[in-house]
N, C-alpha and C positions, 0 to 999 in steps of 0.2 A: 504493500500500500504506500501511495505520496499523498503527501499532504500540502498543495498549493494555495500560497497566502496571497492571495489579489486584495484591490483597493476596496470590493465591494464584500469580502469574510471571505473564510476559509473552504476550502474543497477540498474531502478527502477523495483520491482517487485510488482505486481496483482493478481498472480493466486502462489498458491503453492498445488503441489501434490504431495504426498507419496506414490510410489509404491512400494508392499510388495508382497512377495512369487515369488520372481523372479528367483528365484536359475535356471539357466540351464538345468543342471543334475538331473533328478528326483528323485534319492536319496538322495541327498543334500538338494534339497525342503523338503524330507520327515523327514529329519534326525533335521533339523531346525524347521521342525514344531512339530517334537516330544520333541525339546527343550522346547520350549514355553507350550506346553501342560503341561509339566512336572511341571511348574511354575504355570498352570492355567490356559493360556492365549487361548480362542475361537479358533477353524482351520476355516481355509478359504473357504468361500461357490464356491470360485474359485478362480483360477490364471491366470495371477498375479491379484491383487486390485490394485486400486487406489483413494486413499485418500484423499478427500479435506479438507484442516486446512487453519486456518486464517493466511495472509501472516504477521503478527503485531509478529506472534510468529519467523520467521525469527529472527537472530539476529550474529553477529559477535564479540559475546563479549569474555573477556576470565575469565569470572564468572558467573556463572547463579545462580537462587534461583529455590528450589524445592522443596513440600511438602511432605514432610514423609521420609521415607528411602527404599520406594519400587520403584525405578527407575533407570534404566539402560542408557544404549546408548550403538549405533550400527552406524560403522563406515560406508559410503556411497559414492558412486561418485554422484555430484552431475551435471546438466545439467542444464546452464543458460540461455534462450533467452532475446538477444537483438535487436535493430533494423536491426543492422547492420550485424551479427553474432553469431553465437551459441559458448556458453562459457562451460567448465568444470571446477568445481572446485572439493573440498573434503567437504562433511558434516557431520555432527552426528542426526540422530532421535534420541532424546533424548523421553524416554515413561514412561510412570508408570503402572506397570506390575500390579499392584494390581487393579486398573483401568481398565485396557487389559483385567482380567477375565472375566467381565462382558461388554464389549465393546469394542474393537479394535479402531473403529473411535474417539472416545471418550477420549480414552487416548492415543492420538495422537493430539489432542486437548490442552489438558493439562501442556504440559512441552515445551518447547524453543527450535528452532530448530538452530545448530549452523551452520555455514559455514565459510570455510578457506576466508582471504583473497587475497589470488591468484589465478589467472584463467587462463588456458592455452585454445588458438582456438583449440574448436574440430576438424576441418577440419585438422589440426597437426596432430591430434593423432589417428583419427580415423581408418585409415589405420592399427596399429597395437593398437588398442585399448584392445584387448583380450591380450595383453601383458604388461597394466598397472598392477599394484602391489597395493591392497587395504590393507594397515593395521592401526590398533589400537592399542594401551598399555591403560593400566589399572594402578592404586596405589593401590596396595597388601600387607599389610602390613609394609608400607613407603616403597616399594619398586616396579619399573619400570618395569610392567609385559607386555608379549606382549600377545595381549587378542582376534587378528585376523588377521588373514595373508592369502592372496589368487589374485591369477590373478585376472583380471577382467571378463576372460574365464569362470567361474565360473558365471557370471550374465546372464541373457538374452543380446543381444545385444540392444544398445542404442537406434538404430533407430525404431527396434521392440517396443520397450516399450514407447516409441512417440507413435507411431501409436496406437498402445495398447488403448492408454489415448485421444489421438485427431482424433479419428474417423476414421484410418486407413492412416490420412496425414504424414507424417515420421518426417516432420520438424516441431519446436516447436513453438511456438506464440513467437514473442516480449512480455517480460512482464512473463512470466511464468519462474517456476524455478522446475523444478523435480527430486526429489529424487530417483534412481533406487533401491532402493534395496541396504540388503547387504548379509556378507556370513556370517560361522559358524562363533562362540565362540571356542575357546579353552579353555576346560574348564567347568566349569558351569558357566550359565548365573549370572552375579552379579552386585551390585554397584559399586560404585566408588568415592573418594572424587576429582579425576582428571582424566579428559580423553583426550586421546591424538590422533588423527587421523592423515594418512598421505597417500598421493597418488604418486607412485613413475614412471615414467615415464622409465625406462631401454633402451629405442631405443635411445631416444632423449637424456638423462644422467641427469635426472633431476626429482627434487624431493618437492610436495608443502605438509606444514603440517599447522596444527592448534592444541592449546590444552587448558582447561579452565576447572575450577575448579567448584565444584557442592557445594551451599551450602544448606544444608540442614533447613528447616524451621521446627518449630513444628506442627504439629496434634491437633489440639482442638478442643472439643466440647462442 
């Protein structure tokens, strides 16, 4: 179990899942998966997947540790159930691509997953949800690159991908926390010694972000 402290209380989580190949547009899906091919990384025996990782890999910090120098991160809306109501936040799958060649679930497994601490009620936003704003920046050179920019129009929708994952039910468990998906890279897929996510809200004029630094461990054998 994780326990995630946002600005509006506490959520304990139980189940986490990572859905991947969600892109809307079938182009998008394809153009995305041909990223990752490009890298190595397995295609998907279908879409979307959904991923189950231990929820201990949650985390909200703004430093992680990770092995080697083959790992990325991909900016994310992320979907909280609680008892009471279903939350949104912004998170990063953080992966190790070198890992991903030879198993997708596996190295997903592997690395920290982050999440913002602020949560807006979906029931807010879901009405112009395809109107949220997904981005990422990247440290390119000591400098403040933006590394993914896209509506949310761009993902499957929310409650589809619930259902997707909980047997056709739309609403999500208390206790559960899902990852949707994200969009392109601009760019080619890369490291980072800092990543920065942010979820921008345009209707309502409001904007939540997170960002945390990667530090890299050595390789030995």
């Amino acid at each position: 179990m994780a326990r995630l402290q946002f600005d509006v209380g506490t959520v304990e989580i139980t189940e986490l899942v990572i859905a991947g190949w969600t892109a809307r547009d079938v182009a998008a899906l394809n153009e995305h998966i041909e990223e990752l091919k490009a890298i190595g990384v397995q295609t998907p025996t279908h879409v979307p997947m959904y991923y189950r990782i231990g929820t201990e890999l949650l985390t909200q910090a703004e430093e992680i540790q990770v092995l080697g120098d083959d790992t990325t991160a991909e900016a994310e809306p992320v979907l909280v159930g609680s008892p009471d109501r279903l939350w949104v936040t912004v998170g990063a799958d953080h992966t190790d691509r070198k890992v991903e060649s030879y198993g997708v679930a596996i190295a997903k497994q592997v690395c920290p997953k982050v999440v913002a601490r602020e949560a807006w009620r979906f029931e807010d936003v879901e009405p112009h949800w395809d109107r949220l704003v997904l981005r990422s920046f990247v440290e390119d050179g000591g400098r403040r690159v933006l590394y993914q920019e896209s509506p949310l129009a761009a993902l499957r929708p929310a409650r589809d991908l619930i259902a997707g994952w909980n047997k056709g039910d739309r609403r999500l468990p208390a206790g559960a926390a899902l990852f949707c998906g994200t969009i392109a890279c601009r760019g080619a897929i890369r490291s980072t010694s800092r990543f920065e996510m942010a979820l921008e809200d345009p209707v309502l004029g409001r904007k939540m972000s997170h960002a945390y630094r990667v530090r890299t461990l050595p390789v030995v054998s």
